[in-house]
C-alpha positions as CSV (number, residue, x, y, z in Angstrom):
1,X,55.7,113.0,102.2
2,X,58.9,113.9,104.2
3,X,59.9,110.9,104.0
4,X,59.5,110.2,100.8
5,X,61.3,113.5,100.3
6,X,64.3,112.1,102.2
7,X,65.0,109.1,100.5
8,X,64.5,111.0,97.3
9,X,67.5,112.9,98.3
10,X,69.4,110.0,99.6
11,X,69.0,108.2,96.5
12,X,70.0,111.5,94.4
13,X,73.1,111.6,96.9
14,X,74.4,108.4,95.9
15,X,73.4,108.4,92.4
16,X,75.6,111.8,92.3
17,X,78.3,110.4,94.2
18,X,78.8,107.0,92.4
19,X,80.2,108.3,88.7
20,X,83.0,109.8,91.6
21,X,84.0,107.3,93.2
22,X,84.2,105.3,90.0
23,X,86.4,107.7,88.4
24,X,88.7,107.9,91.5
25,X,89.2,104.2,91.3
26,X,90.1,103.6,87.8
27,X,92.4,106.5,87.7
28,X,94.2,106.4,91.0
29,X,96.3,103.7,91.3
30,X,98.5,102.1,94.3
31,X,101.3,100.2,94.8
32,X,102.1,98.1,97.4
33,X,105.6,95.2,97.5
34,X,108.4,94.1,99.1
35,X,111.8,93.5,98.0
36,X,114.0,90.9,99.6
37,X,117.7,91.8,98.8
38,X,120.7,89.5,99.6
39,X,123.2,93.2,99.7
40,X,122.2,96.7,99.7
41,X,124.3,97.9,96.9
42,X,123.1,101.7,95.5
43,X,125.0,104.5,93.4
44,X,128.2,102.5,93.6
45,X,128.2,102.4,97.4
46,X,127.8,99.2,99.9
47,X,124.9,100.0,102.6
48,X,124.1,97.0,103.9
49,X,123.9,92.9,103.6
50,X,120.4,90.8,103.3
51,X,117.6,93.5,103.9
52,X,114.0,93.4,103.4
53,X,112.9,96.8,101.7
54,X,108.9,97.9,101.6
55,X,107.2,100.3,99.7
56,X,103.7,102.2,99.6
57,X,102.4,104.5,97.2
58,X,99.5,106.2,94.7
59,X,99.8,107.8,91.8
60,X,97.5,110.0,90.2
61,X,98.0,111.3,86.2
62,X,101.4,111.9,86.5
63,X,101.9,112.8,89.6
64,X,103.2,109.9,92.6
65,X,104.1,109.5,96.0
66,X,105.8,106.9,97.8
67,X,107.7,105.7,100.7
68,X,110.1,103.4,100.5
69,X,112.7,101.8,103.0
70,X,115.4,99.3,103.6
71,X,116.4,97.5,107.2
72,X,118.5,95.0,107.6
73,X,117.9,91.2,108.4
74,X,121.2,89.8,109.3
75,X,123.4,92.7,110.7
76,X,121.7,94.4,113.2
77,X,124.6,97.1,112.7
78,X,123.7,97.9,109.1
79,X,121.8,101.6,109.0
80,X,117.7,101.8,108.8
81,X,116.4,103.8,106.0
82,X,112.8,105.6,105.4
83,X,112.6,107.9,102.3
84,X,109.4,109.6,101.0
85,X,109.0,111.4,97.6
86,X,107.0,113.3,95.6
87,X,107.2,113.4,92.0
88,X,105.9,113.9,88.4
89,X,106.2,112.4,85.2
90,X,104.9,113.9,81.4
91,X,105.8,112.4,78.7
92,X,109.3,110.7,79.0
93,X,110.3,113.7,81.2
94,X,110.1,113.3,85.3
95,X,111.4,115.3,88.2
96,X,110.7,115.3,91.9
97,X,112.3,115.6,95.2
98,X,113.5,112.8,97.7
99,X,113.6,113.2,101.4
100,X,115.8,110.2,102.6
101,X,116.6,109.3,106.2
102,X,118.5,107.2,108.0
103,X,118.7,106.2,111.8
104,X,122.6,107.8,112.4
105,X,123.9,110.5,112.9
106,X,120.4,111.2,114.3
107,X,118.1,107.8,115.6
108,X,115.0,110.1,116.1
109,X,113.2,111.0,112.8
110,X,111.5,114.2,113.5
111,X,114.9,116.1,114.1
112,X,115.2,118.9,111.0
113,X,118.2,121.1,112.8
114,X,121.3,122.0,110.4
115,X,124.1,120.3,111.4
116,X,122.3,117.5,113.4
117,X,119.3,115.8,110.8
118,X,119.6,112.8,109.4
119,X,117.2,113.6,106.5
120,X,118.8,114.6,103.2
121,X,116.6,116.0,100.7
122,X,117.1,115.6,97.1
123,X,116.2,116.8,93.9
124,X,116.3,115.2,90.4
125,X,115.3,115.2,86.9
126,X,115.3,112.5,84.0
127,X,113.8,112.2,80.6
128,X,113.3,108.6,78.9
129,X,113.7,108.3,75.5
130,X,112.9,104.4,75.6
131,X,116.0,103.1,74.5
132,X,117.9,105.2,76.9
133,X,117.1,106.9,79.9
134,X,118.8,109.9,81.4
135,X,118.5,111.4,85.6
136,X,120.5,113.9,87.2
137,X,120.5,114.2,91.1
138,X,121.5,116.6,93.7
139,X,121.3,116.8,96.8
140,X,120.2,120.9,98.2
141,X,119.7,120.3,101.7
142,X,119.8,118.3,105.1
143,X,123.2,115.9,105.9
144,X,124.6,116.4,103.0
145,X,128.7,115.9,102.0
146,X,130.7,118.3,101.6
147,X,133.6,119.0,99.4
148,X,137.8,119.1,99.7
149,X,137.1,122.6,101.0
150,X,134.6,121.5,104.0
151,X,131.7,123.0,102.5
152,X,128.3,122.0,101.1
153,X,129.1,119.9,97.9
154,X,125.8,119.9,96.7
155,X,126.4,116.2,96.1
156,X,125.2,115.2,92.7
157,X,125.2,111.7,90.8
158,X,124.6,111.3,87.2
159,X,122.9,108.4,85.5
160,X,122.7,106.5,82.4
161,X,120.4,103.5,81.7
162,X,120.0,101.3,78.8
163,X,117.1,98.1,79.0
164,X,117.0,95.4,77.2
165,X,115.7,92.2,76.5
166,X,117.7,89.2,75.7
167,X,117.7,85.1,76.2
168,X,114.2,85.5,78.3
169,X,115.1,88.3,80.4
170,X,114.5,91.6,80.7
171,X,118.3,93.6,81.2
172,X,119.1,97.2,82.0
173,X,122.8,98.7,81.8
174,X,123.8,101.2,84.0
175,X,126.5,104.1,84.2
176,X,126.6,106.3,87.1
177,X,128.7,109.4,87.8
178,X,129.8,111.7,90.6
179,X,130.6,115.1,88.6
180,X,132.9,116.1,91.3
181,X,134.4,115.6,95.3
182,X,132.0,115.2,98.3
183,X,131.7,112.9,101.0
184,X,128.8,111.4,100.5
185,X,130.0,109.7,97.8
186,X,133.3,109.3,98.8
187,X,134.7,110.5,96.1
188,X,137.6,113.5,95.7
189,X,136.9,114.2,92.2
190,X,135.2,113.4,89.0
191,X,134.4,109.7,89.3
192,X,132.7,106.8,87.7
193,X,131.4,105.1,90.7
194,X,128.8,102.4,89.2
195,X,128.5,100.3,86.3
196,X,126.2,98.0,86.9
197,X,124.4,95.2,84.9
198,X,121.2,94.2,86.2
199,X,118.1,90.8,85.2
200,X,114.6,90.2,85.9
201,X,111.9,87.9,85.1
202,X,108.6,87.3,86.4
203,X,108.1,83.9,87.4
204,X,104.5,82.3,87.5
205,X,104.3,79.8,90.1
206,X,100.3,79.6,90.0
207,X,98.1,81.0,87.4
208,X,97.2,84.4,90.1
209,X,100.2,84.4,91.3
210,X,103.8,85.5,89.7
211,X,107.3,85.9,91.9
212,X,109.7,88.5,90.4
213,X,112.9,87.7,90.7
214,X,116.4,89.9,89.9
215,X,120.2,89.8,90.5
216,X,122.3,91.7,89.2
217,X,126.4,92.7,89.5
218,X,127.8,96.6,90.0
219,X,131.3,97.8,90.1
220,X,132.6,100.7,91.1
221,X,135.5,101.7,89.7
222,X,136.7,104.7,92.2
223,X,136.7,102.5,95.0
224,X,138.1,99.5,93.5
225,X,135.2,97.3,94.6
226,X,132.2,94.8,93.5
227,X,129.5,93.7,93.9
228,X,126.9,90.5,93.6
229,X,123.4,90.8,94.4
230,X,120.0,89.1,93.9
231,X,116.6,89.0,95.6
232,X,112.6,88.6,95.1
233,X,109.6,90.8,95.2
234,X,106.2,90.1,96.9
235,X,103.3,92.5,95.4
236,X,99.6,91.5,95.5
């Protein structure tokens, strides 16, 4: 009888359990890739030449985190990077904060002091309206820039996007702006320091398996300087 007892209970267990675990599965979902890069180009700025760049992360109605980080494969000089974030989208409207990190002027990660981190923690927000898209950014704490005055700039970056799809391709246009003088951008005032024009297209090479490939060219025209780039991603 006990026993009979006890499997009845086991089986009630599982039977409970299983509409859970189903649910969890279909509406949590994960995202694993890696992109291979032939230059590190972001926001107008040059961090790097060919770099492999992973990331991780779930998402759960709305709400996703990630990591996501860049080394380089060629130039053992060019700076590490591992940034997490946390953020939340409704609607066309997202916001969420960015911890980024990189291996100078700090090489060990868990280091928070003022004045010493290498962690930079950002905040942004961004609304999609389909045909464009709209994100602000700024940067509130951590090793940040600072401004003509030596202060905190609060760095910020605004940024424009436009896709597209044209001749087989799927395009996006980009126009980014520095509002106003820090460091971190390297910029003394108001500048335009990205305008960017990037491609992609999934490429089937067997019938389970598709390589997406991109390239893309950026100027920026504070700094007087361009860029080429192209690269792959490997995702299951």
């Amino acid at each position: 009888m006990k026993m009979t007892m006890k499997k009845t209970l086991i089986s009630a267990f599982i039977l409970t359990i299983i509409p859970f675990v189903s649910m969890a599965q279909e509406k949590v979902e994960g995202e694993i890739s890696a992109d291979f890069v032939s230059q590190y180009v972001w926001r107008g700025l040059d961090l790097g030449k060919v770099s492999i760049q992973p990331t991780l992360g779930v998402s759960y109605k709305g709400l996703s985190l990630s990591a996501w980080g860049s080394v380089g494969v060629t130039d053992s000089n060019d700076p590490k990077e591992f940034d997490l974030t946390a953020s939340y989208t409704i609607g066309g409207l997202s916001f969420g904060v960015t911890d980024y990190w990189f291996n100078s002027p700090e090489p060990q990660y868990f280091v928070y002091a003022s004045h010493k981190t290498s962690h930079l923690f950002e905040g942004f927000v961004g609304y999609d309206f389909n045909v464009l898209s709209l994100s602000w950014y700024t940067n509130f704490a951590g090793n940040d820039g600072v401004n003509k005055s030596g202060k905190r700039a609060y760095s910020s970056y605004v940024e424009a996007a436009v896709p597209f799809t044209l001749g087989g391709l799927d395009w996006k246009a980009v126009l980014g702006i520095v509002p106003y003088a820090t460091t971190a951008y390297e910029t003394d005032a108001f500048s335009v320091t990205n305008i960017s024009l990037n491609a992609s297209k999934d490429i089937e090479i067997t019938e389970k398996f598709t390589l997406p490939v991109f390239a893309g060219v950026m100027a920026n025209p504070y700094s007087k300087k361009a860029y080429f780039f192209c690269g792959f991603t490997l995702k299951p």
